[in-house]
Backbone as CSV, one residue per row, in Angstrom:
resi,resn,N_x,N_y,N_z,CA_x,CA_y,CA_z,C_x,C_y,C_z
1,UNK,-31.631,31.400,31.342,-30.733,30.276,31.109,-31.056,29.596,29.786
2,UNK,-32.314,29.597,29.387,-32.714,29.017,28.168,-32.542,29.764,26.815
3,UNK,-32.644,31.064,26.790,-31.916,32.136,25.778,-30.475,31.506,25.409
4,UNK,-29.600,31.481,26.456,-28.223,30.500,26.529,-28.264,29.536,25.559
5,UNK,-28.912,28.751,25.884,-28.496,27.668,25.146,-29.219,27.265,23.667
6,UNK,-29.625,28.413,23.467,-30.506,28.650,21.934,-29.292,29.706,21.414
7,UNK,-28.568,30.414,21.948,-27.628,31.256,21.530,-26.396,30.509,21.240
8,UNK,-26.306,29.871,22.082,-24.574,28.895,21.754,-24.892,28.499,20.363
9,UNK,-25.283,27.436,19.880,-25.672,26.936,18.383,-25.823,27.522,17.665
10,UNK,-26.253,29.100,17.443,-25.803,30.044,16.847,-24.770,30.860,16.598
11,UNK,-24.124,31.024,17.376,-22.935,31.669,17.677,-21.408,30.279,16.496
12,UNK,-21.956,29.361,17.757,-20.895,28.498,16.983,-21.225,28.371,15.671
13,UNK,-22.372,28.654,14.647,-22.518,27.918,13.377,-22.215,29.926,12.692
14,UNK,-22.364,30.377,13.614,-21.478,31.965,12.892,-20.461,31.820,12.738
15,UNK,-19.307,31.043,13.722,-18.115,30.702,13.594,-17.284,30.183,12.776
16,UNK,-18.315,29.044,12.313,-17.501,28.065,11.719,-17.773,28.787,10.322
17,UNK,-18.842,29.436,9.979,-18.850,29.763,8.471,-18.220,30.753,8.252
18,UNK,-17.235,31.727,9.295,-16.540,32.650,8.869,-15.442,32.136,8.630
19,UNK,-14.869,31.154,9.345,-13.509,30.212,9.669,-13.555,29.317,7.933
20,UNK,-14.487,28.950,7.385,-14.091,28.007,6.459,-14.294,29.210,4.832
21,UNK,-13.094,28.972,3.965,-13.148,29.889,2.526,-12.654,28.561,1.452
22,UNK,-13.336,29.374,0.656,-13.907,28.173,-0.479,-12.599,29.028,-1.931
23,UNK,-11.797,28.004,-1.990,-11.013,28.699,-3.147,-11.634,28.182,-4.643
24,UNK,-11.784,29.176,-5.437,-12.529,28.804,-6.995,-11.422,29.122,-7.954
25,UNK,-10.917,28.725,-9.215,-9.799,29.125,-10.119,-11.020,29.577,-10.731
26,UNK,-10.962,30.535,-11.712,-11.317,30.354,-12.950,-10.714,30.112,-14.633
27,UNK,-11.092,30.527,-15.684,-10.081,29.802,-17.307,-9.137,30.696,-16.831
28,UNK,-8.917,31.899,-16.388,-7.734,32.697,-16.762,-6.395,32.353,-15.270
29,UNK,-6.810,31.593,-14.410,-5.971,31.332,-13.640,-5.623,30.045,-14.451
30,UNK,-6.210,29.181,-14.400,-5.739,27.897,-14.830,-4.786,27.930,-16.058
31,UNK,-5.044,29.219,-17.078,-4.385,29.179,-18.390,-3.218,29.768,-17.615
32,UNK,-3.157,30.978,-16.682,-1.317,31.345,-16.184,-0.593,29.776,-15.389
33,UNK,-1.365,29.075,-14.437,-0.668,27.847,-14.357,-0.603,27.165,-15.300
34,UNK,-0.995,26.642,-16.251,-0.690,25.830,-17.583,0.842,26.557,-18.098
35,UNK,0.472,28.190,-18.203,1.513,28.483,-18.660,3.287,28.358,-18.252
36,UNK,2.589,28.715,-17.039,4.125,28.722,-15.746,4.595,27.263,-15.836
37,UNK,3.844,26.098,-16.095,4.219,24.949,-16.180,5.297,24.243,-17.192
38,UNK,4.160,24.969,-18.529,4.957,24.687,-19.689,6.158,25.220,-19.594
39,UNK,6.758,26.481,-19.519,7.789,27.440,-19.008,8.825,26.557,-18.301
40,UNK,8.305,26.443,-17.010,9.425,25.632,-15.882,9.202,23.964,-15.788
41,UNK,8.908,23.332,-17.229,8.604,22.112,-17.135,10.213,21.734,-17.709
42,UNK,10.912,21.995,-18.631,12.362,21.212,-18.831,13.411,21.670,-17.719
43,UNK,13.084,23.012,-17.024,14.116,23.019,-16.266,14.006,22.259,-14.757
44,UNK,12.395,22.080,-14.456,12.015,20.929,-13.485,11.890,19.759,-13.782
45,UNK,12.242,19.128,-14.671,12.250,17.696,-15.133,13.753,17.292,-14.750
46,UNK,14.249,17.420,-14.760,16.055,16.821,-14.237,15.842,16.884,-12.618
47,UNK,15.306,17.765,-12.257,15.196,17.952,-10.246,14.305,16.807,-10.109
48,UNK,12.784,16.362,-10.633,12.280,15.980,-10.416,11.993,14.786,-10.136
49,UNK,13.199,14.334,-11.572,13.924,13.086,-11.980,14.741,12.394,-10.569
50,UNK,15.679,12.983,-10.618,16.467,12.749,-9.536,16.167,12.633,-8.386
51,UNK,14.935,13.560,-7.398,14.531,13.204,-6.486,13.472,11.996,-6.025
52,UNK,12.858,11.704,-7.366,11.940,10.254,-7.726,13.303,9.266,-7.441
53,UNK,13.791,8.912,-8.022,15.133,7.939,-8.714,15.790,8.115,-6.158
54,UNK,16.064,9.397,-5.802,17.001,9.061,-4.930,15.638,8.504,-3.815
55,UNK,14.716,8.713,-4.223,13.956,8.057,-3.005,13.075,6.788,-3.283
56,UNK,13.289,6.192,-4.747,12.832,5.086,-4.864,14.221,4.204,-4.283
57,UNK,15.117,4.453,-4.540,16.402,4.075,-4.060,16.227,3.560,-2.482
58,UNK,16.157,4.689,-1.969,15.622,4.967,-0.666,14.676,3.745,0.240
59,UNK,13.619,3.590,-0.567,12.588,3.314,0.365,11.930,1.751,-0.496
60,UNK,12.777,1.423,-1.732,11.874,0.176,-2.346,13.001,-0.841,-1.220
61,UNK,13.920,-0.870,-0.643,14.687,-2.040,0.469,13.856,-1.980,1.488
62,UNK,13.694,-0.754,1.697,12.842,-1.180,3.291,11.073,-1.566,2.896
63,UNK,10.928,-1.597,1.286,9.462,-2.036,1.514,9.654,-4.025,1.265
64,UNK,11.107,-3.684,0.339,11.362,-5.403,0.416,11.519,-6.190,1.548
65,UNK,12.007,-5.650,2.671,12.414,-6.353,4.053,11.005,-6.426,4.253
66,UNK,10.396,-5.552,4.707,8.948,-5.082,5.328,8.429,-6.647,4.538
67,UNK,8.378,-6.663,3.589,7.230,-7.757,3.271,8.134,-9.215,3.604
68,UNK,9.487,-9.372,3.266,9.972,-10.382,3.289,9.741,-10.865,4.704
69,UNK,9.520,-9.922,5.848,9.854,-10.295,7.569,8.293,-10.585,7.478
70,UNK,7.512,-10.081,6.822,5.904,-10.525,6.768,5.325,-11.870,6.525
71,UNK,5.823,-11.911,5.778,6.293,-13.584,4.643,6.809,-14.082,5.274
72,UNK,7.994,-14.231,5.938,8.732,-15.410,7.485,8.016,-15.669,8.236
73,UNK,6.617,-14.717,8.835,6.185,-14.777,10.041,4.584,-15.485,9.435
74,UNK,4.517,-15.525,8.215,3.221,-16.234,7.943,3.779,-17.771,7.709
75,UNK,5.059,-17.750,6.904,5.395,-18.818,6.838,5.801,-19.577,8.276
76,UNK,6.169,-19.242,9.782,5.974,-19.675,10.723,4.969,-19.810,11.666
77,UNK,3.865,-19.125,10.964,2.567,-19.744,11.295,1.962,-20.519,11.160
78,UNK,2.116,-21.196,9.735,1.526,-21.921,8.952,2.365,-23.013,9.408
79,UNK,3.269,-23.063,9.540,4.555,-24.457,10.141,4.294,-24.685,11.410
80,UNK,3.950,-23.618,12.381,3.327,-24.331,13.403,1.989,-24.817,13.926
81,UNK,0.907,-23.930,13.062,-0.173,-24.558,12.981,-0.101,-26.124,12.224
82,UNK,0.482,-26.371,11.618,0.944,-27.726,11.146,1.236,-28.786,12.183
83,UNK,2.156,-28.419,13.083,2.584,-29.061,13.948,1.438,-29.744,15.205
């Protein structure tokens, strides 16, 4: 029974180091992404544009409410701690 449980903690730390991989670039990967970038950088700048722009659209009202209903509820705290 004691073999057991000197074996589990081994087993599992075999596990986990087969389960986890370590990705490394080196200069010649990084120089083909630099490149692919430069390449598809004017024709991804208009997509990129536009999807920034439709979701600041999007989501700067609901961060204005969000704080404004925040701001009511401090300001009715403060008015009734007053009271």
């Amino acid at each position: 029974m004691g073999r057991y449980f000197l074996l589990l903690p081994f087993i599992s730390l075999f596990c986990t180091s087969c389960l986890e991989t370590e990705i490394s670039l080196d200069s010649e990967d990084y120089h083909l992404i630099d490149s692919l970038y430069t390449l598809q950088k004017d024709s991804l700048e208009p997509i990129l544009d536009e999807q920034c722009t439709e979701f600041r659209d999007s989501i700067i009202p609901i961060w204005i409410d969000s704080i404004r209903a925040k701001r009511e509820e401090e300001i009715q705290s403060l008015i009734q701690n007053q009271q």
